[in-house]
C-alpha positions in Angstrom: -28.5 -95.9 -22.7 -27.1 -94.4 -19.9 -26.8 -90.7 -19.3 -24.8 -88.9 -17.3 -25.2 -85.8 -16.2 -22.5 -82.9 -16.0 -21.0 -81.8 -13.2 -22.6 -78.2 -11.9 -20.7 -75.4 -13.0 -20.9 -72.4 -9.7 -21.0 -69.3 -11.2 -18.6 -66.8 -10.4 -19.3 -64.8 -7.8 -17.6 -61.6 -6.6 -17.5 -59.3 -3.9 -18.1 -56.0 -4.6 -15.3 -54.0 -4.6 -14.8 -51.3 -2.2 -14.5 -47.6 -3.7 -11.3 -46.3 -4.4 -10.0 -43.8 -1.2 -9.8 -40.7 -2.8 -7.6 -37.7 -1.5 -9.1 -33.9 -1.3 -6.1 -32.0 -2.3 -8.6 -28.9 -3.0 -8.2 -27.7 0.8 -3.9 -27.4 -0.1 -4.6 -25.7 -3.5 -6.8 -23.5 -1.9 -4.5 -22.3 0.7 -1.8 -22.2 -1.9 -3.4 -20.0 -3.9 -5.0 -17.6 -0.6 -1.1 -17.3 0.5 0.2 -16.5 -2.9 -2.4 -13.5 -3.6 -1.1 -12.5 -0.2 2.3 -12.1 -0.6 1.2 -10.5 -4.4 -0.8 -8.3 -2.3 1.6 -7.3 0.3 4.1 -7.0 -2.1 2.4 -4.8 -4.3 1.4 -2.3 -1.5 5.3 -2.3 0.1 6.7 -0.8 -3.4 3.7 1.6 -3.6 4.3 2.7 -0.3 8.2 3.1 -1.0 7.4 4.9 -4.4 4.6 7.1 -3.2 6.3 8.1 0.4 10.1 8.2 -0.5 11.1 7.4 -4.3 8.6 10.1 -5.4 9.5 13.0 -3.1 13.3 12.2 -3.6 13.3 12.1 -7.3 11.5 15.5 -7.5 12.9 17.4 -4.9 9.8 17.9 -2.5 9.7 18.0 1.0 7.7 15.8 2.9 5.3 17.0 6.3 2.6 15.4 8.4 -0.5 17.8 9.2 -1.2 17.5 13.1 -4.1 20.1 13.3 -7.6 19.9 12.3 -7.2 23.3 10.1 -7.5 21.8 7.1 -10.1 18.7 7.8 -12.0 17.0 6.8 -9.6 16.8 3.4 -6.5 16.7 4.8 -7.2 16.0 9.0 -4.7 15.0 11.6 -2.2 12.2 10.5 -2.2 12.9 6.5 1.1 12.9 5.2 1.7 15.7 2.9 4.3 15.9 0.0 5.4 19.5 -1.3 6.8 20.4 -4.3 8.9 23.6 -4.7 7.1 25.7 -7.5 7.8 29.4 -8.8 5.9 32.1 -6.7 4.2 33.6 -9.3 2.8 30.4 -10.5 0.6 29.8 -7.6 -3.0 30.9 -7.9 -6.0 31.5 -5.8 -7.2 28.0 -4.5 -3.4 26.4 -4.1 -2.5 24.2 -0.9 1.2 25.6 0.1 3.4 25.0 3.1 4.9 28.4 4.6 7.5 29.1 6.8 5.4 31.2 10.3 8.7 32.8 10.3 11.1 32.6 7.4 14.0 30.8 8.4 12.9 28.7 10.9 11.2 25.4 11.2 8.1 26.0 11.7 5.8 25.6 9.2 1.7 25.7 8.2 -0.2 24.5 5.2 -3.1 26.1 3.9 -5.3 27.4 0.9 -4.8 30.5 -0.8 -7.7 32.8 -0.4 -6.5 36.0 -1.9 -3.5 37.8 -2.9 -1.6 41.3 -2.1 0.8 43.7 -2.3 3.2 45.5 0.0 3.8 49.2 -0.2 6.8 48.3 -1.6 4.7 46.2 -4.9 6.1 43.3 -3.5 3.5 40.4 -4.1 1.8 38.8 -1.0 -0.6 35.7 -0.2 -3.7 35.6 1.4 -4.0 32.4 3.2 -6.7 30.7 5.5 -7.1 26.8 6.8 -10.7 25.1 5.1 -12.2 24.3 8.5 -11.0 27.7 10.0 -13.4 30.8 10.4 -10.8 33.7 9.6 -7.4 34.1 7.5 -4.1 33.9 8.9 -3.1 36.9 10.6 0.0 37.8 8.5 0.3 37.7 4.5 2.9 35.2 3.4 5.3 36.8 1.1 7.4 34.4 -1.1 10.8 33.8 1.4 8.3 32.0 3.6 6.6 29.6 0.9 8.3 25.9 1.1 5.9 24.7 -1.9 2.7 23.4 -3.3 1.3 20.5 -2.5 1.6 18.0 -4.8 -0.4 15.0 -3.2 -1.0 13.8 0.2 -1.5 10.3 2.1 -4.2 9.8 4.5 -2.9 8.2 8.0 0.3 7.6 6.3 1.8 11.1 8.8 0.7 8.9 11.9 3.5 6.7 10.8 5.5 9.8 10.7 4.9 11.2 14.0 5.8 8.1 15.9 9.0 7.6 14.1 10.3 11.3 14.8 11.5 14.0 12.1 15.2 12.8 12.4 15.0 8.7 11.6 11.6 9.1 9.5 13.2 8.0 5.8 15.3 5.4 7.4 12.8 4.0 9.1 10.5 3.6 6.2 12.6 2.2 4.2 13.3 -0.5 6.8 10.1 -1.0 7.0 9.4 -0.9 3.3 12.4 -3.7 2.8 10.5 -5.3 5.5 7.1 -5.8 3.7 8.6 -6.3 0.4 10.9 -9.1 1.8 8.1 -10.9 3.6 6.1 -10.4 0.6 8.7 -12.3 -1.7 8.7 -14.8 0.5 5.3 -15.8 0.5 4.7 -15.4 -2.8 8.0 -18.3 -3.2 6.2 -20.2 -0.7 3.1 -20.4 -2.4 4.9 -21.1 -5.8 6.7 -23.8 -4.1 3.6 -25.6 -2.4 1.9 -25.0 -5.5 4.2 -27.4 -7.2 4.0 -29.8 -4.5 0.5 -30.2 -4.5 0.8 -30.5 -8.0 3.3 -33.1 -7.7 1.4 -35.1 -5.0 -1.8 -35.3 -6.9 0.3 -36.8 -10.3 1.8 -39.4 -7.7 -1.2 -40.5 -6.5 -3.0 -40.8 -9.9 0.2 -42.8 -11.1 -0.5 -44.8 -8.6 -4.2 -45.2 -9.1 -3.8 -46.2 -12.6 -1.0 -49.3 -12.0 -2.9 -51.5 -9.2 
């Protein structure tokens, strides 16, 4: 009997396969989502500043000032902006910030605390004032022709702003400004939306493509 022998069968050998190349798309989402808080963030504060430094003080009727002496600091140094609402005289009280007139009529104006309160010979009701970082009281008594208003709130650094723009275009140019920020700050926020979405996009692509060889 003759036997024959079967042909050796070679097994099946494969190379290994080299590892998919994968794509970091963390480093885009990343920056996506940096530039979007951005633009949230700098659209957030440009309608703050526009409500806090023009909508507010136009709505209610107050004036607006910018302290440039160191008579009221540390609260209220150099550069605060200042926003002054007209009140009744006889409402104000011992302790009250108010702007008056140095000489009724004319422009020139100081804001300080109320330290005490008078009357004329004529019972006509007077004001004590004196600055918190000065030693004595302003000379004169402030009667209530001179008093622009209480203040209502103030803005640290905001009345540098002020100062460089001038008295004249100071409302115009903030709310250029203002448009400004909040226009930039659309933008970005759109831009991140937009890359967002392309990221987004990308990385479905790429995994569509992974999965059909």
């Amino acid at each position: 009997m003759v036997v024959l022998n079967s042909p050796k069968t070679r097994p099946n050998i494969q190379a290994p396969s080299e590892p998919a190349a994968t794509v970091d798309t963390s480093s885009p989402r990343w920056a996506s989502r940096i530039g979007r808080a951005a633009g949230v963030v700098l659209l957030s504060l440009a309608i703050l500043a526009v409500s806090v430094l023009i909508l507010v003080p136009k709505v209610i009727g107050a004036q607006t000032y910018s302290v440039l002496t160191n008579s009221m600091a540390p609260k209220y140094s150099p550069g605060t902006f200042i926003v002054v609402q007209p009140v009744p005289f006889d409402e104000l009280k011992l302790g009250d910030v108010i702007t008056y007139q140095i000489k009724s009529g004319q422009p020139g104006v100081i804001t300080h605390r109320i330290t005490g309160m008078g009357f004329l010979q004529t019972g006509e009701k007077t004001l004590t004032l004196k600055g918190d970082n000065n030693d004595v009281v302003d000379p004169e008594p402030v009667r209530e022709m001179q008093v622009r208003g209480k203040l209502l709130y103030a803005v640290p650094y905001a009345g540098f702003v002020g100062n460089a723009l001038g008295n004249s275009d100071r409302s115009l140019w903030l709310v250029i400004g203002a448009v400004g920020l909040i226009g930039y700050g659309g933008v970005t926020v759109f831009r991140g939306v937009r890359s967002s979405r392309n990221s987004a996009k990308a990385t479905a692509t790429e995994e569509a493509a992974g999965q059909n060889p």
